[in-house]
C-alpha positions as CSV (number, residue, x, y, z in Angstrom):
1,X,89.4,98.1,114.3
2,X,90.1,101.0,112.1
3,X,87.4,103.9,111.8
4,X,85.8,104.1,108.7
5,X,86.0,107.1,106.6
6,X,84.7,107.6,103.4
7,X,84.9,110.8,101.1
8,X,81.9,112.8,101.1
9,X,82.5,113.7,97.7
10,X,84.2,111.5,94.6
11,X,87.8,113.5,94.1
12,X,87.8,114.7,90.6
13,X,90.3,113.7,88.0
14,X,92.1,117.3,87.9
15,X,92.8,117.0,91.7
16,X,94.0,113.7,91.6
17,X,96.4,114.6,88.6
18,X,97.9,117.8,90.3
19,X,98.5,116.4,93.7
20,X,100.3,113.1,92.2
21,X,101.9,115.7,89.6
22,X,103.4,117.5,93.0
23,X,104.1,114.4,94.4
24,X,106.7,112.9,91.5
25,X,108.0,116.4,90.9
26,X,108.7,116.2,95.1
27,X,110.5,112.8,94.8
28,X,112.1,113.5,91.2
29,X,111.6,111.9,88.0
30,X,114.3,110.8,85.9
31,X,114.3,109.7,82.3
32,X,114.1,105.9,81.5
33,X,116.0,106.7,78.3
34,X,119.0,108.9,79.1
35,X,118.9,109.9,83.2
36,X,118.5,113.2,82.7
37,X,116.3,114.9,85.6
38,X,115.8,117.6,83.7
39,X,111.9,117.8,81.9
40,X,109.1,120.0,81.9
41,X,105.4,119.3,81.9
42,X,103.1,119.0,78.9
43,X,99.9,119.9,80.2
44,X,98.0,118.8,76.7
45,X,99.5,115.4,76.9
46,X,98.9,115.3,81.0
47,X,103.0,113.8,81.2
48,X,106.5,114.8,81.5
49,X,108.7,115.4,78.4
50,X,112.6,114.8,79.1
51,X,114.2,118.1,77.7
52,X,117.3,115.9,76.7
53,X,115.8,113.2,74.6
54,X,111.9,114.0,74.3
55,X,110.6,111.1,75.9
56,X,107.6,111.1,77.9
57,X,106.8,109.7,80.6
58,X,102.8,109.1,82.5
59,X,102.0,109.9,85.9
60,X,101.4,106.5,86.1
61,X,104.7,105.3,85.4
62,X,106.6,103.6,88.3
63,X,103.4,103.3,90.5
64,X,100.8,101.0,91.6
65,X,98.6,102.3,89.2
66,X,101.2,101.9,86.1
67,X,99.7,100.5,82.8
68,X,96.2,101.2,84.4
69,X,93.8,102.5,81.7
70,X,91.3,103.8,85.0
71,X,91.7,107.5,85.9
72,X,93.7,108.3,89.0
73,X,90.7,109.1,91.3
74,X,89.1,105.7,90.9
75,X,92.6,104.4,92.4
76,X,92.2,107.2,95.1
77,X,88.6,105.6,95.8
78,X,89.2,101.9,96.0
79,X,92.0,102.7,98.2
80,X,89.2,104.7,100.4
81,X,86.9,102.3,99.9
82,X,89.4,99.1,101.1
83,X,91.4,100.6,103.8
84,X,87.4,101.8,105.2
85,X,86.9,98.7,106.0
86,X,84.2,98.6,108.6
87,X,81.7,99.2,105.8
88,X,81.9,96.2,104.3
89,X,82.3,97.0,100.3
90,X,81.9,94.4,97.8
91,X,83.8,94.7,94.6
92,X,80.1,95.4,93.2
93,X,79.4,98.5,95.0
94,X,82.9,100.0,94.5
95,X,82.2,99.5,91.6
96,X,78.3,101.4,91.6
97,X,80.4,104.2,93.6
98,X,82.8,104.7,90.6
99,X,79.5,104.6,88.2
100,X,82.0,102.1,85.8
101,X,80.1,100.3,83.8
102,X,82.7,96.8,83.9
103,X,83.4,95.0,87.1
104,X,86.7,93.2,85.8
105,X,88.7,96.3,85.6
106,X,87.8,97.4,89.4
107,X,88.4,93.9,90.4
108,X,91.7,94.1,88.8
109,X,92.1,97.4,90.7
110,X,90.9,96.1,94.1
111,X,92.8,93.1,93.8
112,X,96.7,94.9,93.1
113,X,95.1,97.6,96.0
114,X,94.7,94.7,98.6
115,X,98.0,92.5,97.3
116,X,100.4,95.6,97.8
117,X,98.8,96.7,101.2
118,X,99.7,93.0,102.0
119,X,103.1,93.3,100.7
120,X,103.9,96.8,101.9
121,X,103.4,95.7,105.6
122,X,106.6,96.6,107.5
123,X,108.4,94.1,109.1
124,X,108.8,95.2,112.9
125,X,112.6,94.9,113.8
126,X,112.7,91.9,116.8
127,X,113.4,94.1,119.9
128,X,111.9,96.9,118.7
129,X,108.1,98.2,118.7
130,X,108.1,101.6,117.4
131,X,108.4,102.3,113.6
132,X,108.2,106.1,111.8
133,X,104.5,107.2,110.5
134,X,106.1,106.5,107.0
135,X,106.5,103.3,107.6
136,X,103.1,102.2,109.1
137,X,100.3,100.4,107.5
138,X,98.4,102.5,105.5
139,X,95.3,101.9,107.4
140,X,97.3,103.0,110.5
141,X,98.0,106.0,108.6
142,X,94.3,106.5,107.6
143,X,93.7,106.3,110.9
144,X,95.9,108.4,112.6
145,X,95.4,111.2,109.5
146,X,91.7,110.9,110.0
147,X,92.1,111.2,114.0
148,X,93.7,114.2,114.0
149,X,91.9,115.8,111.5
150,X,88.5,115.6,114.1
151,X,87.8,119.3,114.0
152,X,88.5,120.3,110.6
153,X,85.8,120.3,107.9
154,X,85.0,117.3,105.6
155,X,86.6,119.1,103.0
156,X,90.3,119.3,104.3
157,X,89.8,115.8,105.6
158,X,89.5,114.3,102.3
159,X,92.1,115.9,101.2
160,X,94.4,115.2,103.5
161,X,93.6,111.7,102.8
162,X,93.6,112.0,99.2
163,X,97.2,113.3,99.6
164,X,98.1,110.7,102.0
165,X,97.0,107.8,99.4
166,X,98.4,109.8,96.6
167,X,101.8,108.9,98.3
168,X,101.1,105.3,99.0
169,X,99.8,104.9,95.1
170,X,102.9,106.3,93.8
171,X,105.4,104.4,95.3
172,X,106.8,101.0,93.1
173,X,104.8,97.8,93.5
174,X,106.6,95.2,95.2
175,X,106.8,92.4,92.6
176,X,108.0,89.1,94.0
177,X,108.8,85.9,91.5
C-alpha cells in the first residue's frame, strides 16, 4: 500500500503555471499551425505566441488537462488527492478541499485523473522486471519521491511532488476508440 501524502498547503495558481510553463519550454512546443519552434511567452494572456504565425497556444494544450476550464492547481490536487489513496477521498470532499462550488466538474476531473493513471500503466516486458523511474506508476513515483524526501521540510516535499505531477499532467492523454 502506498503512503499517503497530502500537501500541507493548496499550491497556488502562479506556481502551478510557472513550473508547467518550465516544463513545456523543457520538452519544446511547436506550433499547430506552421511547426515553427520558435515563440515567446505572453505573460498577460498566460500562453505562448508562435513568432512565425501569431498563434497561441494554452498551457493546457496537449495535456491531460486540455480544454479544462479548472485552474492548474486543482489538477495538481486531485492528482494528490487520488494517487493518496490511503485516505479514502470521496469526490465530495475533493471537492470541499478545492472550496468549488460544482461537483460535476471535479468529477469530470477525477474521473480523466483515475482513467489515464489506468491507461498510463506500463506494460512490464515478459522476462524482464525492472523498468526506469520514468516509466513507473505514478503512485510508485509518489512514493519513491516522497521516501526520499523523509528529511526535508514539508515545503520542498510538496514541491517536489507538485513538479513530479506537473510532468505526469503534461504528457498526451491516451485516447483509445
Amino acid at each position: 500500500m502506498i503512503v499517503g501524502y497530502h500537501f500541507i498547503k493548496v499550491p497556488d495558481e502562479k506556481l502551478c503555471i510557472s513550473l508547467l510553463k518550465e516544463i513545456k519550454e523543457k520538452h519544446g512546443i511547436v506550433c499547430r499551425r506552421c511547426d515553427s519552434s520558435e515563440y515567446y511567452w505572453k505573460q498577460d494572456k498566460m500562453v505562448f505566441e508562435c513568432k512565425e504565425c501569431r498563434l497561441r497556444t494554452s498551457l493546457k494544450v496537449g495535456t491531460i488537462m486540455n480544454r479544462s476550464r479548472l485552474p492548474i492547481h486543482f489538477w495538481v490536487v486531485a492528482v494528490n488527492c487520488i494517487i493518496s489513496g490511503s485516505f479514502k477521498l470521496t469526490i465530495k470532499d475533493i471537492q470541499r478541499k478545492l472550496e468549488h462550488n460544482r461537483y460535476e466538474p471535479i468529477l469530470e476531473m477525477c474521473n480523466t485523473i483515475k482513467m489515464q493513471l489506468e491507461r498510463l500503466k506500463p506494460e512490464r516486458k515478459s522476462g524482464t522486471s525492472l523498468i526506469s523511474f520514468n516509466e513507473m506508476p505514478l503512485s510508485e513515483q509518489h512514493f519513491f519521491t516522497w521516501a526520499e524526501c523523509q528529511n526535508e521540510s514539508h515545503k520542498k516535499i510538496d514541491q517536489k511532488l507538485i513538479i513530479l505531477y506537473l510532468e505526469w499532467l503534461s504528457k498526451s492523454p491516451q485516447i483509445y476508440y
